[in-house]
N, C-alpha and C positions, 0 to 999 in steps of 0.2 A: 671187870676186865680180867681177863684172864693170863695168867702171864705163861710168854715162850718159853719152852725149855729145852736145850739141845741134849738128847744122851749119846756120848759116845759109846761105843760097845766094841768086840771081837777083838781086833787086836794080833800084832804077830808072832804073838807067844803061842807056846803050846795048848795055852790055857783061852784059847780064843774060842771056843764050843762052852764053856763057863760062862764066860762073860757074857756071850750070846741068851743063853738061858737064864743069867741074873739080871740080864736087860731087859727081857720080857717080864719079868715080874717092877721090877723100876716103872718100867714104862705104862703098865697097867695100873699099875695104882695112881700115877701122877695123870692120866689118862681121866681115872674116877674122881680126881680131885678136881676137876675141870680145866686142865695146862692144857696147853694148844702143846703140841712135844711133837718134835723134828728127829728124827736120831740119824745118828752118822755110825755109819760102821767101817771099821779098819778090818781089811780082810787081809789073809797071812802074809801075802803079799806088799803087805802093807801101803794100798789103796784105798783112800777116803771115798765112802758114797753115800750118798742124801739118800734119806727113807723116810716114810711117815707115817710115825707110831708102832704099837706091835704088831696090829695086823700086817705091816711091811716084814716087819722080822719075821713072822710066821711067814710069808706066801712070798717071801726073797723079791719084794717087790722094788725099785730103784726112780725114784724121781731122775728125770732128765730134766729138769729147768735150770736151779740158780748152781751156783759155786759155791764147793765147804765154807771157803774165808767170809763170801759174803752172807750164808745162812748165820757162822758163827758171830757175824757182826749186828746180826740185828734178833740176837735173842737177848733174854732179860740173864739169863744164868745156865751153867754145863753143867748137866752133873757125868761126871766120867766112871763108867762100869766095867770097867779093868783092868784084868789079873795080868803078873808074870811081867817081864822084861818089856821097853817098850809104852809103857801103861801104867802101872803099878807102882813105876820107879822113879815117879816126877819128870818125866820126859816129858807129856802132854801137857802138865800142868804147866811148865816151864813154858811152853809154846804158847801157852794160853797168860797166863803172865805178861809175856811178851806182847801179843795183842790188845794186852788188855782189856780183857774179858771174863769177868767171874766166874768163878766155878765154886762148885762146892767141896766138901773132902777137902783131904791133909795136902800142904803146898809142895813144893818141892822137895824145901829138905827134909819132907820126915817121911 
């Protein structure tokens, strides 16, 4: 059995084209590890939207079906890919915290 994995990615820092490109190399490997992987990307704007996998990030492709909250509620674990303000800064984690919802990478305060 394969376990879900959400990547968040982008992000609306300046460094949101980073993250984007550090998430397709994330998402390819956990991809060949056999993960079923959903990714969520935060665009500058900072709007959440459901994708699936890299070939979504590559071809800017957008699932129209569930809602972030409920994707992020029925994965096994986050791993969160980003940079800068926003991301980077235990905001996400703290969110996810709150949900209580694993992730991996450094918690809040560090």
């Amino acid at each position: 059995m394969s376990r879900r994995i959400a990547v968040i990615l982008g992000g609306r820092s300046s460094e949101n084209p980073v993250s984007v490109a550090s998430a397709r190399s994330v998402v390819g490997a956990l991809e060949s590890a056999g993960a079923d992987v959903v990714t969520i990307e935060i665009d500058r704007s900072g709007r959440w939207q459901l994708e699936s996998g890299r070939k979504a990030i590559d071809a800017g492709e957008r699932l129209p079906s569930k809602e972030v909250a409920t994707t992020l509620s029925d994965v096994d674990v986050v791993f969160p890919v980003l940079h800068g303000p926003f991301g980077a800064d235990g905001t996400v984690q703290g969110l996810l915290e709150l949900a209580g919802v694993p992730y991996v990478g450094a918690g809040v305060l560090a």
